[in-house]
N, C-alpha and C positions, 0 to 999 in steps of 0.2 A: 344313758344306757343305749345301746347299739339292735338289742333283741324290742322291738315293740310290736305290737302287732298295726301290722301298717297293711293296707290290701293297695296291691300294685298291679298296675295292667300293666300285660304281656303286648298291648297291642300301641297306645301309646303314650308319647314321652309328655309326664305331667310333673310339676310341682307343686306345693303346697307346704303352708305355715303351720306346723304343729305345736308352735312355742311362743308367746308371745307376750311382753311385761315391761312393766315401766320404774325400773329401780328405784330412779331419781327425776329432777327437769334434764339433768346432764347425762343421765345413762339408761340408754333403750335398750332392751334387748331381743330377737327375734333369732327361732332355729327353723330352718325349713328344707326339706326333703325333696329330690329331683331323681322320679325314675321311672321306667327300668330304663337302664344303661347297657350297653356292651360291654365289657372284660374291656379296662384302660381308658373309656370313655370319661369315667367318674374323675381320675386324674388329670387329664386335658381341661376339664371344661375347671374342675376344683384350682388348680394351680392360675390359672388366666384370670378366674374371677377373682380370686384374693387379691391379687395384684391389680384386678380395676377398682377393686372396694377400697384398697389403702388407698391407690396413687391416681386414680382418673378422675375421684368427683370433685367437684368444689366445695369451697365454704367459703365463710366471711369473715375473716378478723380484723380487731386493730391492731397497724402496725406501725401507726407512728403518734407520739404525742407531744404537745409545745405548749408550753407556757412563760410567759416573761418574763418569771420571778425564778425561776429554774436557771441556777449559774453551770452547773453538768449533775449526771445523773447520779450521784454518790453524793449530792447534798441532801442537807434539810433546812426544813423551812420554819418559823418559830411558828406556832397553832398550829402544826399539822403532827399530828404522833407518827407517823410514816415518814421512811426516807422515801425520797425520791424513786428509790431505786425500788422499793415494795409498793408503791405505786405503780408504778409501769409495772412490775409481774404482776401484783391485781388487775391489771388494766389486762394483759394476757391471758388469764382465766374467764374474760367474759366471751360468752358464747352468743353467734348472732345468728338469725336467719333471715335471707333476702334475695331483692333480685336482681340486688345491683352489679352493673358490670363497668370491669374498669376500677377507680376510686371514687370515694365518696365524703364529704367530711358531717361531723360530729362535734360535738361541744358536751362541758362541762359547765357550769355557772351557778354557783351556790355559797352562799355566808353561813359559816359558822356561829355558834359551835354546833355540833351534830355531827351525826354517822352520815357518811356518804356512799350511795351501793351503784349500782349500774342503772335503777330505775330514775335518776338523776339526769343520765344521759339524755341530751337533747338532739336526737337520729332524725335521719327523713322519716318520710311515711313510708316508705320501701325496705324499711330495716326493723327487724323487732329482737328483741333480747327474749332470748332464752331462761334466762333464771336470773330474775331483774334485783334479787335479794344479793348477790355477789358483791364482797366488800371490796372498798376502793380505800378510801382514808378513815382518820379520826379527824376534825378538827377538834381545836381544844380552848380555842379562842376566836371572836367575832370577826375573823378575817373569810374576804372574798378569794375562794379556789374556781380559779377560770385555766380550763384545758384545753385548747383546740385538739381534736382527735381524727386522723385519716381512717377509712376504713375502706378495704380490697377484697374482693372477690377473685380466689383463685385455687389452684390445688397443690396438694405437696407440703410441702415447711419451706421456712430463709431463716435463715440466719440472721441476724444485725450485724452491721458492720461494725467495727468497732467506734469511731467516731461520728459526733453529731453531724445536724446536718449544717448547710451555711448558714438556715434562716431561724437556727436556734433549737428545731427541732429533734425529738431522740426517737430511735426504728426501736421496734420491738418485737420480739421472736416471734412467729407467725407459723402456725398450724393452723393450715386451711382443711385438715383433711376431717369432715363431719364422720367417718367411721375410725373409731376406737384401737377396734382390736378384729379378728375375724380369724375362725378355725373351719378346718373341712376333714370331715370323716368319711369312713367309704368300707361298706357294707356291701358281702360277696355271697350271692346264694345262688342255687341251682331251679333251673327251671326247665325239667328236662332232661335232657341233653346236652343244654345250654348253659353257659354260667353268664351270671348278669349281675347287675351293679348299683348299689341306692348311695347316693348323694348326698350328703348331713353339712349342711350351712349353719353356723353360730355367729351372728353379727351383732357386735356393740357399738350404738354411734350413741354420741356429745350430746343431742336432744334437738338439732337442727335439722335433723332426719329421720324419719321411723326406720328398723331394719328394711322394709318390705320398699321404702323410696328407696334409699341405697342399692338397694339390688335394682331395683326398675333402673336408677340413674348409671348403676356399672355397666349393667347389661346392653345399656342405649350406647354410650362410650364403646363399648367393645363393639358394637355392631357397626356404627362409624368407622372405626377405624377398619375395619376390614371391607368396607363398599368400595374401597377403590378396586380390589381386587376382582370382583365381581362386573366389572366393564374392563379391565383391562385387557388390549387387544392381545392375541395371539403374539410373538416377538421372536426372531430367532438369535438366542444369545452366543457367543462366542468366544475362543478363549481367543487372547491376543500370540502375536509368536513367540514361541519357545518361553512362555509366562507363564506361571498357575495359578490365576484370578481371571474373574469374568467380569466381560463387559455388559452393565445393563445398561437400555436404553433410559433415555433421561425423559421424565415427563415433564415438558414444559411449555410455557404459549404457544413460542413460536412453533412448536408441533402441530400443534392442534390448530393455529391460526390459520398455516396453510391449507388442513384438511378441511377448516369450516368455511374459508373462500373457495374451494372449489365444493362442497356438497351442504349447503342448507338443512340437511335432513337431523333429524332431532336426534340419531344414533350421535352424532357428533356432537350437539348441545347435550347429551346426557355423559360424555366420556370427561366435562369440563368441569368439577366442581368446584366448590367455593372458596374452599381452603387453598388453591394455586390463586388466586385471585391476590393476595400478600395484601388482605383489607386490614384494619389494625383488630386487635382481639374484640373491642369492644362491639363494632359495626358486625364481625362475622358471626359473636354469640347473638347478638340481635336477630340476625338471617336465619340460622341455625335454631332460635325457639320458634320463628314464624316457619320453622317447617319448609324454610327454603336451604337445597344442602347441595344443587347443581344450578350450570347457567339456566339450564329451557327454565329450571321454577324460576330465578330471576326474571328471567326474559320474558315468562307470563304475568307480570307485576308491571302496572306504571309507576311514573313518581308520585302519584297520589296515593296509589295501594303502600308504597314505602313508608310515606308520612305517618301513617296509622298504625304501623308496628311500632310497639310499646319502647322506649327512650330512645327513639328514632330521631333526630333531627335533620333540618333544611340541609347543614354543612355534612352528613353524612350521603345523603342524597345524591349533592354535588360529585364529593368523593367517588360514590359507585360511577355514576356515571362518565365522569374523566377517566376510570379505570377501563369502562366498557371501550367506550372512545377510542383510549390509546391503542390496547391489544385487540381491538375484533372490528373497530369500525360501524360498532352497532350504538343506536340511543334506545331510550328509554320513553315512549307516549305520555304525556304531562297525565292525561286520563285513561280508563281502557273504552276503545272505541266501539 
């Protein structure tokens, strides 16, 4: 219901959880309220967020699994009451939370007979299942079920391709996205003279996120993506002759390379973020939770402050630094002095 009695200041802009429950391990649910608004504010900010909650955050699935006794994925196997193929969709229903970036692998390894669930699974320490009761097989006889399992960290859905891989292995459909479902409502009252605007959030995520992290994590994404705009320089764009398209300016190294040999000054290390750097996903989510998201934060780290940020390694290290090297001519202090 849209009528509650909610008390809103006129003066300013707050949010707050007025709903909050736990249906299932697999289904959160949280509703929460953002106001006072201006007339059409509640739509801008309501449409942007829905679409960072479905498609910007991450999750963890498995998306591929192998076994040697597996001839393709539409057989069966004697002691196993599962084909192959309700295998792997059971294998698709498990829910993970972690903090791995990139791939990661997993196993299976268990003698029947017995039920076999997701708490079987043998993960890193960096990965936990969600609702470890989730069924995988029956065996029905004393035979050994060994699965190597990939697991990824990313956002969105893939598809499987239709055929295995060369090393025997089969892909499995992958939903990374730990939010559910998500509705927005939008409540119009008078304050005044004034018409103004309340907010209504309904989020259901998988159980690898409370509502309340989802929004924290959409809202972080959205604000990312927009800091480019907030240093970009003044530009005067232009239409080309006798064309109707415009030409914008490219942002790239060699721009910025020329500006930062002639001026040192940190306006210029703060115009260069991390994301032109073309590091691979894994090394730039590394930077990006150490709270590094422009060169100067780089630039204020040695290689020994790098080695410390969490699945950090030596050969990524190397990596930043050839990077710096190439485009800017600048190193890195083994220590900070």
């Amino acid at each position: 219901m849209v009528r509650e009695k909610i008390r809103v200041s006129t003066r300013t802009l707050q949010w707050k959880c007025v709903e909050s429950r736990t249906d299932s391990k697999r289904l959160y649910y949280g509703r929460f309220i953002l106001s006072p608004l201006m007339k059409g504010q509640a739509d801008t900010i309501g449409i942007a967020m829905r679409r960072a909650l479905l498609g910007e955050i991450e999750g963890t699935c498995i998306t591929r699994a192998k076994s040697e006794k597996i001839p393709h994925e539409y057989s069966t196997i004697v002691g196993i009451q599962e084909s192959v193929h309700e295998i792997l969709m059971n294998l698709k229903e498990i829910v993970l939370r972690s903090n791995v970036y990139g791939t990661c692998d997993a196993s299976i390894c268990i003698r029947g007979p017995g039920c076999v669930t997701a708490q079987d699974i043998i993960l890193p320490p960096y990965v936990e299942i969600v609702d470890t009761t989730q069924h995988i097989a029956n065996l029905t006889e004393p035979i050994d079920l060994r699965i190597g399992l990939q697991l990824e960290k990313n956002r969105g859905y893939r598809i499987k391709t239709p055929n295995n891989f060369q090393d025997g292995s089969y892909p499995i459909d992958a939903v990374f996205m730990p939010v559910r479902n998500v509705n927005h409502s939008i409540h119009s009252y008078s304050n005044g003279n004034e018409k103004q605007e309340i907010l209504f959030f309904e989020i259901w995520t998988n159980g690898s996120l409370t509502p309340k992290e989802a929004l924290y994590e959409a809202s972080r994404n959205l604000i990312d993506l927009f800091i480019p705009f907030l240093y970009a320089e003044k530009e005067n764009f232009y239409l080309e002759d006798n064309q109707d398209r415009v030409t914008l300016p490219l942002f790239f190294f060699h721009d910025r390379l020329t500006e930062l040999r002639k001026n040192k000054k940190k306006i210029a290390l703060k115009s260069i973020f991390i994301d032109q750097l073309e590091l691979p996903p894994r090394i730039y989510n590394c930077l990006k939770n150490a709270n590094i998201h422009i060169l100067l934060d780089l630039l204020n780290n040695s290689q020994e402050d790098l080695m410390k940020i969490e699945h950090f390694h030596i050969e990524d290290v190397k990596q930043i630094l050839d990077t710096l090297e190439k485009h800017f001519v600048i190193n890195l202090p083994k220590k900070k002095v």
